[in-house]
C-alpha positions in Angstrom: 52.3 -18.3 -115.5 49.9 -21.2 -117.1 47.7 -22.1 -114.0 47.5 -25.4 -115.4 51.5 -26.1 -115.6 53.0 -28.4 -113.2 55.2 -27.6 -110.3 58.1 -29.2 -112.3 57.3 -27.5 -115.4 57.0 -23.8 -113.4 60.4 -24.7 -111.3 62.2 -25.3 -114.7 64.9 -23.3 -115.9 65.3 -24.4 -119.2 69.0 -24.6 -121.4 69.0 -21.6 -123.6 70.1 -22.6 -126.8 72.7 -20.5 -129.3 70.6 -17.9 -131.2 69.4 -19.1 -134.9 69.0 -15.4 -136.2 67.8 -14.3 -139.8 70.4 -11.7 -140.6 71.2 -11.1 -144.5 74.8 -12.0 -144.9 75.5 -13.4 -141.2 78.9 -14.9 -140.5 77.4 -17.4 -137.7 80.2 -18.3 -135.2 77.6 -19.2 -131.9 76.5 -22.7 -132.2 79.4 -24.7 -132.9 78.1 -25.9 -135.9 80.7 -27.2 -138.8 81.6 -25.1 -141.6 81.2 -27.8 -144.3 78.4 -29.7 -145.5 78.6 -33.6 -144.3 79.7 -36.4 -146.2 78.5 -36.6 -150.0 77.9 -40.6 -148.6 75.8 -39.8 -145.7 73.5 -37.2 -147.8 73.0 -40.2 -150.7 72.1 -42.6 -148.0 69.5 -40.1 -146.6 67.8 -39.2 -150.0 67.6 -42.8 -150.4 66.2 -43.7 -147.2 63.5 -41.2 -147.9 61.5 -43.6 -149.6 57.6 -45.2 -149.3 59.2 -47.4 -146.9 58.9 -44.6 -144.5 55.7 -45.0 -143.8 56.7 -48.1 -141.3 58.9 -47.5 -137.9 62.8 -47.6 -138.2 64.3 -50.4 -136.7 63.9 -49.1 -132.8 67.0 -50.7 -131.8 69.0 -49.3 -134.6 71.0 -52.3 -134.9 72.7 -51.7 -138.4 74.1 -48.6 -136.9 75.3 -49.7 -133.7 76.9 -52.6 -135.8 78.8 -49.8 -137.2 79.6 -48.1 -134.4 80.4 -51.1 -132.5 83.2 -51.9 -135.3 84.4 -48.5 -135.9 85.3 -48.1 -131.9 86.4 -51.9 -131.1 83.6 -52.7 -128.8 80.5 -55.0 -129.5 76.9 -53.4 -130.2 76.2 -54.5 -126.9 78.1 -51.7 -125.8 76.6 -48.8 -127.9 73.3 -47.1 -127.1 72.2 -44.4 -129.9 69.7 -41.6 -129.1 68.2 -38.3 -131.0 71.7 -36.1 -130.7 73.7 -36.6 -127.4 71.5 -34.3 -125.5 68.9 -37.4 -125.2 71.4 -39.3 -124.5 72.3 -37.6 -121.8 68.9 -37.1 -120.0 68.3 -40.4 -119.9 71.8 -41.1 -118.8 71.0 -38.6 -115.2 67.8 -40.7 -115.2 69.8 -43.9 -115.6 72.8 -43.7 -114.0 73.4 -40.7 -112.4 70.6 -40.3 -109.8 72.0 -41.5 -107.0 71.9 -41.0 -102.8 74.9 -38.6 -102.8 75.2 -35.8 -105.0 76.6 -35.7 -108.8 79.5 -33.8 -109.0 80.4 -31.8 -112.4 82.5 -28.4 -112.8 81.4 -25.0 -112.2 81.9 -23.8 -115.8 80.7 -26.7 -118.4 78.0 -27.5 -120.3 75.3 -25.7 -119.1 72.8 -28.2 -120.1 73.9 -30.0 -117.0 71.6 -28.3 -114.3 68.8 -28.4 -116.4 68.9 -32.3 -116.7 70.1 -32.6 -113.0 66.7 -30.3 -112.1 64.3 -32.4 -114.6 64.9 -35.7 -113.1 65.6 -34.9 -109.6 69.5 -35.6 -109.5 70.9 -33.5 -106.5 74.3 -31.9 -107.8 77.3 -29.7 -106.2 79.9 -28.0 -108.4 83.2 -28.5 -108.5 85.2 -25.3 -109.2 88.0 -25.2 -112.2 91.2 -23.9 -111.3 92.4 -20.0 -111.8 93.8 -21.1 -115.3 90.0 -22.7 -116.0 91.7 -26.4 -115.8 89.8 -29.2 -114.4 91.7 -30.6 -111.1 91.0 -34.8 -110.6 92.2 -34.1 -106.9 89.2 -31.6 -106.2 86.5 -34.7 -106.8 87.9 -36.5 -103.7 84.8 -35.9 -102.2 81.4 -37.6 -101.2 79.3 -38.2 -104.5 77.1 -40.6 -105.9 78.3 -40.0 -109.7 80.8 -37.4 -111.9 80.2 -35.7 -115.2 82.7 -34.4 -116.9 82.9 -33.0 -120.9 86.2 -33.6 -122.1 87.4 -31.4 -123.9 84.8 -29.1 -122.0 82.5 -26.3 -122.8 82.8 -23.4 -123.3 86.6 -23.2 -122.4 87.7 -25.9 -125.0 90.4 -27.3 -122.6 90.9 -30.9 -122.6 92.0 -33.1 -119.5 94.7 -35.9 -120.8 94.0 -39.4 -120.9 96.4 -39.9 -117.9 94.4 -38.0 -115.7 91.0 -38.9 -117.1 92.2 -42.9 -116.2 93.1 -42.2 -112.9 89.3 -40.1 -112.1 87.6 -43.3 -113.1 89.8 -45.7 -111.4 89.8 -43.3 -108.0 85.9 -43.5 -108.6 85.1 -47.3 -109.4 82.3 -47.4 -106.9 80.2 -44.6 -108.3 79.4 -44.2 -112.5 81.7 -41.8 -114.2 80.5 -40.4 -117.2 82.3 -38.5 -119.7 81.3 -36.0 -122.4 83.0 -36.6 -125.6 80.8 -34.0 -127.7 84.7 -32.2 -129.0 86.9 -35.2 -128.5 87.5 -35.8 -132.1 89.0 -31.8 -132.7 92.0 -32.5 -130.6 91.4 -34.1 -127.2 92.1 -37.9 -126.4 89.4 -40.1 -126.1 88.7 -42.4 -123.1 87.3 -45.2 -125.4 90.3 -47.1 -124.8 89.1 -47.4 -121.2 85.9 -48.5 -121.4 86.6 -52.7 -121.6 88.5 -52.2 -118.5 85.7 -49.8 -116.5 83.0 -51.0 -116.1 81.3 -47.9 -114.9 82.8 -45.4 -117.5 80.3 -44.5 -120.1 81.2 -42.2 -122.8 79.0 -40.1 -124.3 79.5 -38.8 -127.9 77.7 -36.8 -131.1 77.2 -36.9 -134.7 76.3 -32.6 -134.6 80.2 -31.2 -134.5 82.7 -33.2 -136.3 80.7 -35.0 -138.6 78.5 -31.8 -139.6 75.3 -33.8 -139.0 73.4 -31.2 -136.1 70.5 -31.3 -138.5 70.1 -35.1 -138.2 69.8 -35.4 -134.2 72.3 -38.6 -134.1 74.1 -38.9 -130.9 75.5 -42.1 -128.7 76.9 -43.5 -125.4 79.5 -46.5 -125.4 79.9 -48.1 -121.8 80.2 -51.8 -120.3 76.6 -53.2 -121.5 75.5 -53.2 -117.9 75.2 -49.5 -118.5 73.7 -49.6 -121.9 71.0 -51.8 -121.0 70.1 -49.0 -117.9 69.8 -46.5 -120.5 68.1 -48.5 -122.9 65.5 -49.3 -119.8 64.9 -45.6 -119.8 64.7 -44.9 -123.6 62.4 -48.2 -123.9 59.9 -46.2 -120.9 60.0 -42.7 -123.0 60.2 -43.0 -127.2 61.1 -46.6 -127.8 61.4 -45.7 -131.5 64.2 -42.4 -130.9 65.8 -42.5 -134.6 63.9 -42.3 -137.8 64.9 -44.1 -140.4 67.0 -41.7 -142.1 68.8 -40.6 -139.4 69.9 -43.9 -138.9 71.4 -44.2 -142.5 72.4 -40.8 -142.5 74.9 -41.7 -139.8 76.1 -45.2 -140.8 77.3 -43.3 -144.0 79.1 -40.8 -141.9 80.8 -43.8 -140.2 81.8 -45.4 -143.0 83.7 -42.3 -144.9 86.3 -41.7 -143.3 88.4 -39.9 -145.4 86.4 -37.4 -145.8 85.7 -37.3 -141.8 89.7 -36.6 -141.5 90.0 -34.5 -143.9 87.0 -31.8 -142.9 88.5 -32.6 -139.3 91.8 -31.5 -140.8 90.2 -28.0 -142.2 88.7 -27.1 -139.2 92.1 -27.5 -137.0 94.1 -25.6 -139.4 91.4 -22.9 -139.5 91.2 -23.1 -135.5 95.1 -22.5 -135.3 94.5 -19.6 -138.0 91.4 -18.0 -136.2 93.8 -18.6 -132.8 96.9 -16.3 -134.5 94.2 -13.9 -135.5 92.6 -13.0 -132.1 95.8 -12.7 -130.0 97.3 -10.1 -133.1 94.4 -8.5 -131.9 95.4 -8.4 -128.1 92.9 -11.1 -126.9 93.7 -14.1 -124.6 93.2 -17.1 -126.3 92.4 -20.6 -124.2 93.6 -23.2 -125.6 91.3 -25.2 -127.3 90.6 -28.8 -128.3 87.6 -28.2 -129.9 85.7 -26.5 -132.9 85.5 -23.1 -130.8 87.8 -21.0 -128.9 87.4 -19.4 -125.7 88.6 -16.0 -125.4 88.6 -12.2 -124.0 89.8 -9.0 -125.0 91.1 -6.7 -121.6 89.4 -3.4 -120.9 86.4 -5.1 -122.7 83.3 -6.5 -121.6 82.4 -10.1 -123.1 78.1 -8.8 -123.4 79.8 -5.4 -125.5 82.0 -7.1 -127.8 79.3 -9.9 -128.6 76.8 -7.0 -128.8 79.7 -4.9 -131.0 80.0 -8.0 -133.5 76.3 -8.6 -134.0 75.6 -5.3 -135.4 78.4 -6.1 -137.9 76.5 -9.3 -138.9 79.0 -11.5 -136.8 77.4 -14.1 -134.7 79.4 -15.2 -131.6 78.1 -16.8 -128.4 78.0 -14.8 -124.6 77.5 -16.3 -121.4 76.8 -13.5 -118.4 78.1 -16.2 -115.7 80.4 -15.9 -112.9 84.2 -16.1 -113.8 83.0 -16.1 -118.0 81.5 -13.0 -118.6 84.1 -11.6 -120.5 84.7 -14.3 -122.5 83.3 -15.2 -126.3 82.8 -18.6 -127.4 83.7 -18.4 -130.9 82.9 -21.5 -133.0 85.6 -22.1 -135.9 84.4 -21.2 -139.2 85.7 -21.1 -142.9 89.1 -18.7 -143.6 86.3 -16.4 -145.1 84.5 -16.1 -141.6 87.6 -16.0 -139.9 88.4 -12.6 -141.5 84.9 -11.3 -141.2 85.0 -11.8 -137.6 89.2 -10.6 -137.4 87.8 -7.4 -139.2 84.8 -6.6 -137.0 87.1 -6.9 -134.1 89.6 -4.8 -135.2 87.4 -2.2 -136.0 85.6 -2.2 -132.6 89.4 -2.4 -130.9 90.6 0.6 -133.2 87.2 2.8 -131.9 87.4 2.2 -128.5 91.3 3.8 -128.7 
């Protein structure tokens, strides 16, 4: 170890990312990224904003965009915060909002990510464990805290909590922030949008990567009561005051704006999801059920590390986490009809092997 690292930097355990392989004729099914390219719109307004001008700063508070935004979700720009993919948004919500005297409380199988932020800005944290079915309970955070996370629909499971019961966590916990993670929302899961002009300390937190097939671009967004934005703005203003380039910026208004194509790509991947979903359990595997561009599933008499193993050598790409209560599951993001059967094929033949 450097000698010349911090004690931060040498306590770190950093979020591992999904694997970005070179592998000739890879079906990649590990990141969650979309199938299809984004919108024709957003890719003209990105070639255009690569112009001379960029050799001047964007606009740092990205005001044309959260114009946008603002409209396209009922709320004022006041309300909307924008930041390089919701990742940043998130790290400098935990150093916003969520360091507080009592510990944040998030679920014992989510996005991993959370940790690592909790660890980087000093946010003391206790798990809250999902049921036997790998459902989060409401009833369980009855409990001393200082803040909640929770990703709805959550990762890696895919299984989204109902509006119902997402209203009821933030109005049981108006005197702490409650923040939740829409990163899947718009795959199948309800949005608590709806809930923010009547919360004031519910933020949702969104991004441009999934559903509108922009991961390349790094676009990502919180909406909340603009007592919250302005803490996170406080934040961004201290770190990278100018967080979106200038494309990004009218990469995503464009993605905003089209949105027939949104629904209809969002309308591919659910029909593939439900195909991919028939697939697996021919196959024998149980299938959670998912509101999200992935599902989250396991094959018995088979370990989760040997079947990802298994379907890498056959050029298939899926994503393993070697966790308590998960190992034998696969994350398997939703791909084309043409993936799909790659990956049904690979399966099969390590099922038919093993017999």
């Amino acid at each position: 170890m450097n000698p010349y690292w911090s004690a931060l930097a040498r306590e770190l355990k950093p979020y591992v990312p999904g694997e970005q392989p070179r592998i000739a004729d890879l079906v990649k099914l590990n990141t969650n990224e979309s199938p299809y390219p984004p919108s024709p719109r957003a890719l003209a307004a990105i070639r255009a904003a690569a112009s001379d001008d960029l050799r001047l700063y964007p606009d740092h508070e990205a005001r044309r965009l959260r114009a946008t935004l603002a409209a396209y979700h009922d709320v004022t720009p006041e309300n909307v915060f924008v930041g390089n993919g919701s990742d940043e948004v998130l790290a400098h919500t935990f150093a916003a909002l969520l360091s507080q005297e009592k510990p944040l409380l998030f679920a014992d199988v989510t996005y991993s990510f959370y940790p690592v932020y909790a660890q980087l800005t000093g946010v003391r944290f206790e798990t809250v464990p999902l049921d036997a079915s790998m459902r989060l309970n409401i009833a369980d955070y009855r409990r001393p805290r200082g803040a909640i996370i929770i990703a709805n629909p959550n990762a890696p499971t895919g299984i989204a909590l109902p509006l119902a019961d997402v209203a009821a966590l933030v109005e049981q916990h108006a005197d702490v922030p409650v923040v939740v993670d829409e990163a899947y929302v718009d795959f199948g899961g309800e949005s608590a949008l709806p809930l923010v002009k009547r919360h004031p300390n519910l933020l949702v937190v969104r991004t441009m990567s999934k559903s509108r097939a922009l991961a390349g671009l790094r676009v990502g967004y919180a909406i909340g009561d603009a007592g919250l934005i302005e803490a996170l703005t406080r934040v961004k203003d201290s770190f990278n005051s100018y967080p979106l380039g200038a494309t990004a910026q009218a990469g995503a208004t464009a993605s905003i704006e089209d949105e027939a194509y949104f629904q209809a790509r969002l309308a591919d991947v659910i029909r593939n999801r439900a195909e991919m979903t028939v697939g697996l359990q021919a196959l024998g595997l149980e299938v959670l059920p998912s509101a999200t561009n992935f599902v989250f599933a396991r094959k018995s008499g088979f370990s989760g590390g040997d079947l990802a193993a298994g379907l890498r050598e056959r050029a298939v790409l899926v994503r393993h986490f070697a966790k308590p209560r998960i190992a034998d599951y696969l994350r398997i993001t939703v791909g084309t009809p043409e993936q799909t059967a790659r990956l049904l094929a690979a399966l099969g033949d390590m099922i038919a092997a093993a017999k």
